[in-house]
PAGU-113230 format. One record per atom (N, C-alpha, C, CB): x, y, z; atom name; residue in one letter. Coordinates in Angstrom, 3 decimals. Each point is the difference from the previous one (the first is absolute). Glycine has a CB too. Layout:
BEGIN
pt xx X	yy Y	zz Z	atom CA	res A
...
% end
This chain:
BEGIN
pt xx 0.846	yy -1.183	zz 0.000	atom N	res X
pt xx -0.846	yy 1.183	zz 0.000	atom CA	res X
pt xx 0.889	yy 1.243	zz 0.000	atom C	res X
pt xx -1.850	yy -1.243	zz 1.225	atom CB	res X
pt xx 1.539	yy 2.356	zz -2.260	atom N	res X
pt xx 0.770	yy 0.722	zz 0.105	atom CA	res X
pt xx -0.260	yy 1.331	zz 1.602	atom C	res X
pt xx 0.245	yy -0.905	zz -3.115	atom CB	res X
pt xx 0.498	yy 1.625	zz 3.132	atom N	res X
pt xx -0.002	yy 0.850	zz 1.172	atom CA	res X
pt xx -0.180	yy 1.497	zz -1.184	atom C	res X
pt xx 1.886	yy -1.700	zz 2.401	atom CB	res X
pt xx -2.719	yy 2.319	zz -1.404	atom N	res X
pt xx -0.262	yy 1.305	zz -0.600	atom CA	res X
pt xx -0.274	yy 1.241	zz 1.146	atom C	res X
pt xx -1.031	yy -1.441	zz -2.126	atom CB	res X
pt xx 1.804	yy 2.218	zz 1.786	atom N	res X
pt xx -0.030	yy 1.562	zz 0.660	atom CA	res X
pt xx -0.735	yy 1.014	zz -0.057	atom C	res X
pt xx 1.558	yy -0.392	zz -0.189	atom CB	res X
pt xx -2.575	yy 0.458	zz 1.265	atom N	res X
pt xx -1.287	yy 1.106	zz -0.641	atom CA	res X
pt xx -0.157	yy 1.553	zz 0.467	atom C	res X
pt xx -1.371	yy -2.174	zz -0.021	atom CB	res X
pt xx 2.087	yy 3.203	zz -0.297	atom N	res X
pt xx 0.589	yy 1.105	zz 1.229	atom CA	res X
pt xx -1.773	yy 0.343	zz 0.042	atom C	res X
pt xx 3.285	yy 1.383	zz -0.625	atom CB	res X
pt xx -3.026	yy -1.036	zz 2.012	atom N	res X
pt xx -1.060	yy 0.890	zz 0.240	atom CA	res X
pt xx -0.164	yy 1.461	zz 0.269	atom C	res X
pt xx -0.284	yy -1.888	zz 0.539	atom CB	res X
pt xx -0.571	yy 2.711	zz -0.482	atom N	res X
pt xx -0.447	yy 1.158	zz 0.505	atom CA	res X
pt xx 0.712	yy 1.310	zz -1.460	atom C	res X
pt xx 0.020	yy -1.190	zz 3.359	atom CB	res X
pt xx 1.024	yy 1.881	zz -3.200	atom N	res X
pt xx 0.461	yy 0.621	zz -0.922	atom CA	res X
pt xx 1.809	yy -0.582	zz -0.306	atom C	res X
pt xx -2.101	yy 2.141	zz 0.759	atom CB	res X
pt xx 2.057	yy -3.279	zz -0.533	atom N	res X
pt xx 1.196	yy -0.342	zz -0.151	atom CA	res X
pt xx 0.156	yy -0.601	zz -1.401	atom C	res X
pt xx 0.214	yy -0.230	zz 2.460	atom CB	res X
pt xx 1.189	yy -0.215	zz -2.918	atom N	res X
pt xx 0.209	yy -0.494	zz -1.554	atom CA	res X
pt xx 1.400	yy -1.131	zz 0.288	atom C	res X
pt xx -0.931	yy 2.766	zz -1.592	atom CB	res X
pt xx 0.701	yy -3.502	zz 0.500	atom N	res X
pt xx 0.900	yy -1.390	zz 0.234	atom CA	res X
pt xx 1.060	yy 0.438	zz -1.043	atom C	res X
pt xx -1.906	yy -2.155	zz 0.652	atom CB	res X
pt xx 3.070	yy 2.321	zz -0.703	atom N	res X
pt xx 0.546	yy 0.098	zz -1.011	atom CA	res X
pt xx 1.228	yy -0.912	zz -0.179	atom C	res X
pt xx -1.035	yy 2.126	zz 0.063	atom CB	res X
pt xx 1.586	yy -2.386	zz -1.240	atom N	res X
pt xx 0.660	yy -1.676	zz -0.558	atom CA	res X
pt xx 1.153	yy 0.939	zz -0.280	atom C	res X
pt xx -1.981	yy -2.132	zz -1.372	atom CB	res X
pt xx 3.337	yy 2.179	zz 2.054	atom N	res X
pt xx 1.373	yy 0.620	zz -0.489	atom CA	res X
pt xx 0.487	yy -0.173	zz -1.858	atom C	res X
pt xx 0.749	yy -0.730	zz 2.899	atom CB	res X
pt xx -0.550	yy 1.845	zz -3.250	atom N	res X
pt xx 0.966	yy -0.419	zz -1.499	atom CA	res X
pt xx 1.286	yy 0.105	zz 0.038	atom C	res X
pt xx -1.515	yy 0.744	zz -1.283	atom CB	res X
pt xx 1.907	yy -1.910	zz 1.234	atom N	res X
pt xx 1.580	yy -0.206	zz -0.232	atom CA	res X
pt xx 0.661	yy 0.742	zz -0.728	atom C	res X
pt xx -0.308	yy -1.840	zz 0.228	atom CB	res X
pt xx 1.194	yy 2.626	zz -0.748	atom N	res X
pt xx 0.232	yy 0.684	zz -0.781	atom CA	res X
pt xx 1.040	yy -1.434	zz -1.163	atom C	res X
pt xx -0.354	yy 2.915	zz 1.956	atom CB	res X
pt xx 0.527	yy -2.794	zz -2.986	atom N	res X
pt xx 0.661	yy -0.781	zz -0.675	atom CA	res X
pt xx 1.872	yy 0.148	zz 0.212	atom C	res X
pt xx -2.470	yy 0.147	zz -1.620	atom CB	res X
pt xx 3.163	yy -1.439	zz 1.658	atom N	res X
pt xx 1.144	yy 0.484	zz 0.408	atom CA	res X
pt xx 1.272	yy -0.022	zz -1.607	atom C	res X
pt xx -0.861	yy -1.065	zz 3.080	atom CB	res X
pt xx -0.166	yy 1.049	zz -4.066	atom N	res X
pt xx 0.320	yy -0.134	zz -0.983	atom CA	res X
pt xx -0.645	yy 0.929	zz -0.949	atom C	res X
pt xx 0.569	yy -2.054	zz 0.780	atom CB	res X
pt xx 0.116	yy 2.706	zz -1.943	atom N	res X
pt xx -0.857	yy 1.131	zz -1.107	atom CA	res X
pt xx -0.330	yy -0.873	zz -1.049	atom C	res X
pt xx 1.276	yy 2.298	zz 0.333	atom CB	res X
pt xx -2.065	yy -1.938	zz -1.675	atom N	res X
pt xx -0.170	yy -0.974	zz -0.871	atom CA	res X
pt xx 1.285	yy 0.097	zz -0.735	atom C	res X
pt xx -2.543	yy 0.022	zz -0.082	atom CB	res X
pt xx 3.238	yy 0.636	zz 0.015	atom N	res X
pt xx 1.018	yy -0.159	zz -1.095	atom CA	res X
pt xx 1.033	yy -0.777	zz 0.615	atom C	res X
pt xx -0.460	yy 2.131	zz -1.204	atom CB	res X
pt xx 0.097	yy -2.497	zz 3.019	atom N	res X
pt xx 1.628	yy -0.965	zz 0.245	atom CA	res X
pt xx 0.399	yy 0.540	zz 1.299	atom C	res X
pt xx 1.118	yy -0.205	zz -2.598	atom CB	res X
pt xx -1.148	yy 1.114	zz 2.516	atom N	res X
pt xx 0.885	yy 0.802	zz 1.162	atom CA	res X
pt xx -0.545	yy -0.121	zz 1.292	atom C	res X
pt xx 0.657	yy 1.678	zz -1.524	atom CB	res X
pt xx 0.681	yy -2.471	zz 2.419	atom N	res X
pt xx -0.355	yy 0.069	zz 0.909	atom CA	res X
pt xx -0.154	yy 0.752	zz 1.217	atom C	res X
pt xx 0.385	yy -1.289	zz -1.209	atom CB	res X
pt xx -1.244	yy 1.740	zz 2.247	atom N	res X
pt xx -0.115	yy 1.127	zz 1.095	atom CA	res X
pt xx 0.691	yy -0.553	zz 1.078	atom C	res X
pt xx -2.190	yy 0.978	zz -0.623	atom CB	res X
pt xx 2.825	yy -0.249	zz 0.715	atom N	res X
pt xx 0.906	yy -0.393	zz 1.700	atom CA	res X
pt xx -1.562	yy 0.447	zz 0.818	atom C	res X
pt xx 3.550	yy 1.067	zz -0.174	atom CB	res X
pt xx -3.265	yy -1.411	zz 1.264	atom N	res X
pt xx -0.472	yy -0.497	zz 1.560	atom CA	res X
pt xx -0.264	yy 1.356	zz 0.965	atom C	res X
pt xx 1.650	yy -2.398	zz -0.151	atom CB	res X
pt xx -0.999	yy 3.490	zz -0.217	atom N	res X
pt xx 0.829	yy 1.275	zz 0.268	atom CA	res X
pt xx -1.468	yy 0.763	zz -0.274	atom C	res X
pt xx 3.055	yy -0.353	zz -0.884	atom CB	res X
pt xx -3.624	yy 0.462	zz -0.649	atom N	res X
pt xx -1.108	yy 0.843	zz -0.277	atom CA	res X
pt xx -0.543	yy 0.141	zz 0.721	atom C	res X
pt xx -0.170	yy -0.292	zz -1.444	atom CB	res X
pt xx -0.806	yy 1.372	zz 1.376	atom N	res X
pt xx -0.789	yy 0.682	zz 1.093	atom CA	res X
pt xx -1.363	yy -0.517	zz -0.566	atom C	res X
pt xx 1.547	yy 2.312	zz 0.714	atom CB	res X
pt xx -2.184	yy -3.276	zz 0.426	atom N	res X
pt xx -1.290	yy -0.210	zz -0.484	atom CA	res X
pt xx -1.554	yy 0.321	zz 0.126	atom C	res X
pt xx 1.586	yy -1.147	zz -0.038	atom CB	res X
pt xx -2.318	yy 1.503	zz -0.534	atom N	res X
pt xx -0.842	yy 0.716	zz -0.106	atom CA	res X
pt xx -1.439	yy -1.336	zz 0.586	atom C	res X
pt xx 1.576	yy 2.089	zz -2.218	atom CB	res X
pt xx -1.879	yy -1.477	zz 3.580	atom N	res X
pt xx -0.935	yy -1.027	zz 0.604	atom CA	res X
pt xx -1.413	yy -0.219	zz -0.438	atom C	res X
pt xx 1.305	yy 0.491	zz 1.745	atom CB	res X
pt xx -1.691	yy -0.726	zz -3.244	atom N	res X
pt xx -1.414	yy -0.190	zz -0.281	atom CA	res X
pt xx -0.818	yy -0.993	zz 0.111	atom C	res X
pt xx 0.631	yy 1.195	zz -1.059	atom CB	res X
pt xx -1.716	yy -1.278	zz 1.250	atom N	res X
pt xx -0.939	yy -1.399	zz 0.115	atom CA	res X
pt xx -0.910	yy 0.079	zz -1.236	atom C	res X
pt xx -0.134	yy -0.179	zz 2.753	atom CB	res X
pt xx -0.616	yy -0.898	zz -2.883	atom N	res X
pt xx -1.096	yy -0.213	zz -0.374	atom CA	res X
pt xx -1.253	yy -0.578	zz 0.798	atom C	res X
pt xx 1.534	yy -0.014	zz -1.656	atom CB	res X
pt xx -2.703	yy 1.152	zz 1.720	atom N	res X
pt xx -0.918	yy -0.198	zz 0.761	atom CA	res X
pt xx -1.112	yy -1.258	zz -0.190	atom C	res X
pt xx 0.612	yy 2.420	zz 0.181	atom CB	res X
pt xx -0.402	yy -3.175	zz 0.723	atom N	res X
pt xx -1.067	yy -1.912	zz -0.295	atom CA	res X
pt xx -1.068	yy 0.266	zz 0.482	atom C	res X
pt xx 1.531	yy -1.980	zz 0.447	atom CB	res X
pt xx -1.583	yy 3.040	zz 0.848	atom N	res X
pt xx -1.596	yy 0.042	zz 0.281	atom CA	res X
pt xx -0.137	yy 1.070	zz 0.834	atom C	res X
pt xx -0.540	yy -2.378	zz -0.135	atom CB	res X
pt xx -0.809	yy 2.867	zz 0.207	atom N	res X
pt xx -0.191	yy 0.987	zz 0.429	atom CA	res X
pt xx -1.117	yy 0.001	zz 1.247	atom C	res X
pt xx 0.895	yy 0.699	zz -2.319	atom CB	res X
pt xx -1.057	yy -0.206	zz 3.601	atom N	res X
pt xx -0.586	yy -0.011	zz 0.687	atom CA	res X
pt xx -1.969	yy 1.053	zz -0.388	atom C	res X
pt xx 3.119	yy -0.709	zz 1.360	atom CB	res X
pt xx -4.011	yy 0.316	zz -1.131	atom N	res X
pt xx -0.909	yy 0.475	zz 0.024	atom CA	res X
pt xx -0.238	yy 1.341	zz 0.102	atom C	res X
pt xx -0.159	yy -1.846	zz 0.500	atom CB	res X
pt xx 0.852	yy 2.312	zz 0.725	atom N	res X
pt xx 0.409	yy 1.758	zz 0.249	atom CA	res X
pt xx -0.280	yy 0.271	zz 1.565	atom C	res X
pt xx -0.900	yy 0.996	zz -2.621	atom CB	res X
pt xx 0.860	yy 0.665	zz 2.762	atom N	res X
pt xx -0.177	yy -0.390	zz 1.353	atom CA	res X
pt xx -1.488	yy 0.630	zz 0.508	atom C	res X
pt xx 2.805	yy -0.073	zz 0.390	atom CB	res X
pt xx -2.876	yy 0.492	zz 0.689	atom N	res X
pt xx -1.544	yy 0.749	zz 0.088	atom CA	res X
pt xx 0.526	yy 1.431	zz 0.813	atom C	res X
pt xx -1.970	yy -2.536	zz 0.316	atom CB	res X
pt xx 0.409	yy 3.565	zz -0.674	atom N	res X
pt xx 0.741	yy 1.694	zz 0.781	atom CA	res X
pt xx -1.000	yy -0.064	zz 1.120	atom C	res X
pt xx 0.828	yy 1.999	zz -2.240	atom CB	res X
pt xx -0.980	yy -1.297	zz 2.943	atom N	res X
pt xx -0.763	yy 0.402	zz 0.786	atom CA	res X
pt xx -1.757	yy -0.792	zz 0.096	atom C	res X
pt xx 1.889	yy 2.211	zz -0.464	atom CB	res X
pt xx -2.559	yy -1.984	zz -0.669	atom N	res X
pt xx -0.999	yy -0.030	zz -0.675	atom CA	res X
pt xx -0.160	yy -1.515	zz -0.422	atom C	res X
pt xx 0.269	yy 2.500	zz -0.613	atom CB	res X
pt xx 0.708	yy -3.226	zz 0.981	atom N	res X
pt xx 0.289	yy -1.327	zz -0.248	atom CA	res X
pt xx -0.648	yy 0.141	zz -1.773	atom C	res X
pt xx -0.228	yy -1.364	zz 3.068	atom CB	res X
pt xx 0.804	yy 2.032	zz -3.850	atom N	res X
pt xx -0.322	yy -0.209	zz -0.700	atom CA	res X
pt xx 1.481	yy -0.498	zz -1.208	atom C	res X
pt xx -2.409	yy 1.479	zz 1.190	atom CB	res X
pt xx 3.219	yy -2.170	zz -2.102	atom N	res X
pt xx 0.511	yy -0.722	zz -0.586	atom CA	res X
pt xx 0.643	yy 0.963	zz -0.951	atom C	res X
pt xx -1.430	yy -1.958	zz 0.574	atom CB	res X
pt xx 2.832	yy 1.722	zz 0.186	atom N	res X
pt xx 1.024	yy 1.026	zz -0.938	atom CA	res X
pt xx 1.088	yy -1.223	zz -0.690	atom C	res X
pt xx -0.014	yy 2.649	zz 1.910	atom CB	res X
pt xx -0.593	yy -2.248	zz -3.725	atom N	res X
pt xx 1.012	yy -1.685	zz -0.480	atom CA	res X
pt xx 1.292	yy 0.313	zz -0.003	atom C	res X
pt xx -1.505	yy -1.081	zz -1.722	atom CB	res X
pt xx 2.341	yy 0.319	zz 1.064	atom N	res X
pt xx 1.821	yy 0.312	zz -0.063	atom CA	res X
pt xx -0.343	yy 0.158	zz -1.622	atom C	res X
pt xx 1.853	yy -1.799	zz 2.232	atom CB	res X
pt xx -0.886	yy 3.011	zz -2.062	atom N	res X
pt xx 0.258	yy 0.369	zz -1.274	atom CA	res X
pt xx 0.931	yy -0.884	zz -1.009	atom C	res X
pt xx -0.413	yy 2.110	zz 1.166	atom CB	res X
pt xx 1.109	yy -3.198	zz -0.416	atom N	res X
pt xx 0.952	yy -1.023	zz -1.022	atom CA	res X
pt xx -1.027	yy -0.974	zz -0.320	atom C	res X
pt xx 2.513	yy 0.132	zz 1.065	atom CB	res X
pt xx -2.171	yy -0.593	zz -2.398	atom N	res X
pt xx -0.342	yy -1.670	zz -0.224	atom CA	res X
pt xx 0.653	yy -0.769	zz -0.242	atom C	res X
pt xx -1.337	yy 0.369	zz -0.542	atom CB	res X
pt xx 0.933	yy -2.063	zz 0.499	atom N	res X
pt xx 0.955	yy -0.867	zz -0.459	atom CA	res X
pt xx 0.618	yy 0.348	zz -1.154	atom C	res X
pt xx -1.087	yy -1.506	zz 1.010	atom CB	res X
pt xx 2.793	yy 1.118	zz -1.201	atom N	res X
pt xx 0.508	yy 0.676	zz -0.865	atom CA	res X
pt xx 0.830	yy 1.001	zz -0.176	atom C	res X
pt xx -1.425	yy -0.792	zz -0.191	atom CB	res X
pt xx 0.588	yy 1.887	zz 1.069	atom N	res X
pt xx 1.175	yy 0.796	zz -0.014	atom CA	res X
pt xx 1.616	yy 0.185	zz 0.452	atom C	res X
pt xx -2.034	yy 0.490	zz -0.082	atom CB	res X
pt xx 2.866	yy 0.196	zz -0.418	atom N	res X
pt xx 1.425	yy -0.573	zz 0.612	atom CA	res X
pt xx -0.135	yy 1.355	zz 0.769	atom C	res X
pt xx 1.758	yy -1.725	zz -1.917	atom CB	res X
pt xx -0.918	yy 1.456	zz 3.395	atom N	res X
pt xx 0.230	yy 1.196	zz 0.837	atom CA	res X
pt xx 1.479	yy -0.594	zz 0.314	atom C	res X
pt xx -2.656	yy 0.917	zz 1.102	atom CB	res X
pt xx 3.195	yy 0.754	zz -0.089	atom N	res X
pt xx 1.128	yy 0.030	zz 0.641	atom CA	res X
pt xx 0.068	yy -0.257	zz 1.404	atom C	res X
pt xx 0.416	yy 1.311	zz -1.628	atom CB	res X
pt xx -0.035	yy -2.142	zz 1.554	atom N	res X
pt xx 0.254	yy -0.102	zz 1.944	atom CA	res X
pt xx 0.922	yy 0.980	zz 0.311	atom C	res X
pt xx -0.147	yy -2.566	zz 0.425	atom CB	res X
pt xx 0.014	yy 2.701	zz 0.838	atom N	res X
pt xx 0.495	yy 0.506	zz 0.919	atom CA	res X
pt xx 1.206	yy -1.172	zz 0.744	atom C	res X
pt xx -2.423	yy 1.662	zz 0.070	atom CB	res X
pt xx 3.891	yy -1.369	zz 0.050	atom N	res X
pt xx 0.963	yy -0.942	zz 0.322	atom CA	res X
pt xx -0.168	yy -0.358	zz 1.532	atom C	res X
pt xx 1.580	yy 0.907	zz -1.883	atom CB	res X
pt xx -1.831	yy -0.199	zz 3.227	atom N	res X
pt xx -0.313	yy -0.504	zz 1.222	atom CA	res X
pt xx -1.769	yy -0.398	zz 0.368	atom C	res X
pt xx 2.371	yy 1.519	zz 0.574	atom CB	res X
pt xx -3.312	yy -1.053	zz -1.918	atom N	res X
pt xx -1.492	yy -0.343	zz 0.712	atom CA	res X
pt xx -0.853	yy -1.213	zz -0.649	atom C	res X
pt xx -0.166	yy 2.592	zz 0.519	atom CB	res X
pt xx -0.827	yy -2.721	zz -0.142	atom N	res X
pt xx -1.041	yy -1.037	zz -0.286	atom CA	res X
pt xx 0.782	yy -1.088	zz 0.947	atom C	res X
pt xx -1.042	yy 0.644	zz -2.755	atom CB	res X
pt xx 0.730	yy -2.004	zz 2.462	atom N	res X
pt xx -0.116	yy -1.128	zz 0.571	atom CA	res X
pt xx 0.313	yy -0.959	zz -0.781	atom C	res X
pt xx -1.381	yy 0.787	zz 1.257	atom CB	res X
pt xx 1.988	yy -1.527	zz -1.141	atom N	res X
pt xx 0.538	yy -1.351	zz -0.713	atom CA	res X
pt xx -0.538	yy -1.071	zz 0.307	atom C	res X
pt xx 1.820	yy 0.755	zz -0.118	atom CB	res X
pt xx -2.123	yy -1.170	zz -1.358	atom N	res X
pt xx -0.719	yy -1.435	zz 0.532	atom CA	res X
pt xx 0.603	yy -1.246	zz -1.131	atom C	res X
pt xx -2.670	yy 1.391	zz 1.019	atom CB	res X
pt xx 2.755	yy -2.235	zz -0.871	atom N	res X
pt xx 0.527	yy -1.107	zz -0.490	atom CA	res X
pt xx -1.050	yy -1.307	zz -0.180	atom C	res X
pt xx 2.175	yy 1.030	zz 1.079	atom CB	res X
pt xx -2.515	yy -1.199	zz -2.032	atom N	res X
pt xx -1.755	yy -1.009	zz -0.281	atom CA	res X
pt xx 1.226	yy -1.011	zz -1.224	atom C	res X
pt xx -3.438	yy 2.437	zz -0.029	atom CB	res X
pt xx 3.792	yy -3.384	zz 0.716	atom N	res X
pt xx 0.137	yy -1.094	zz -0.773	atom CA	res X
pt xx 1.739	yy 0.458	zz -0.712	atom C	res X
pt xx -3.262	yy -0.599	zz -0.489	atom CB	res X
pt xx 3.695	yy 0.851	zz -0.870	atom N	res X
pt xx 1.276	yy 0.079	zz -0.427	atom CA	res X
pt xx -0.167	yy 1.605	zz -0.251	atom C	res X
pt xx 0.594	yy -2.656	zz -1.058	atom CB	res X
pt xx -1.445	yy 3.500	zz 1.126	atom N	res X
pt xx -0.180	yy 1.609	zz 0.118	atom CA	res X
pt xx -0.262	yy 0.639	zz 0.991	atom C	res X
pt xx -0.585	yy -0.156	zz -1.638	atom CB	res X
pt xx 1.265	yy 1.507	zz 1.549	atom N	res X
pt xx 0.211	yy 1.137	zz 1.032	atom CA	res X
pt xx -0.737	yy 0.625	zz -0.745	atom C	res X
pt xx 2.126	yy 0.036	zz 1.167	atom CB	res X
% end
């Protein structure tokens, strides 16, 4: 059975992109580069509520790629992915 991650409230799941350690023409990237922390967003939480309990959605959807932030969010590890 597979395992699945369902964020709740205004939160978002996002899947790390590796950056490639290789260009297409060959060349290889030393280790050294400065890497640029983006994800791709797998799921999106429902949203959250205001006052009025009334339903404020998240403006991301599945799909979209964002930037992390290098010390925030939460790490999670579901099977051979972070």
């Amino acid at each position: 059975m597979e395992k699945r991650l369902i964020p709740t409230f205004n939160r978002i799941l996002v899947e790390k992109i590796i950056p490639p350690s290789k260009t297409n023409t060959g060349i290889l990237l030393p280790e050294k580069t400065p890497k640029l922390n983006s994800g791709k967003v797998v799921a999106v939480g429902p949203g959250a509520r205001d006052k009025d309990c009334k339903l404020i959605p998240v403006t991301m959807k599945e799909g979209d790629t964002v930037l992390l932030p290098e010390y925030g969010g939460t790490e999670v590890k579901l099977g051979e992915k972070e």
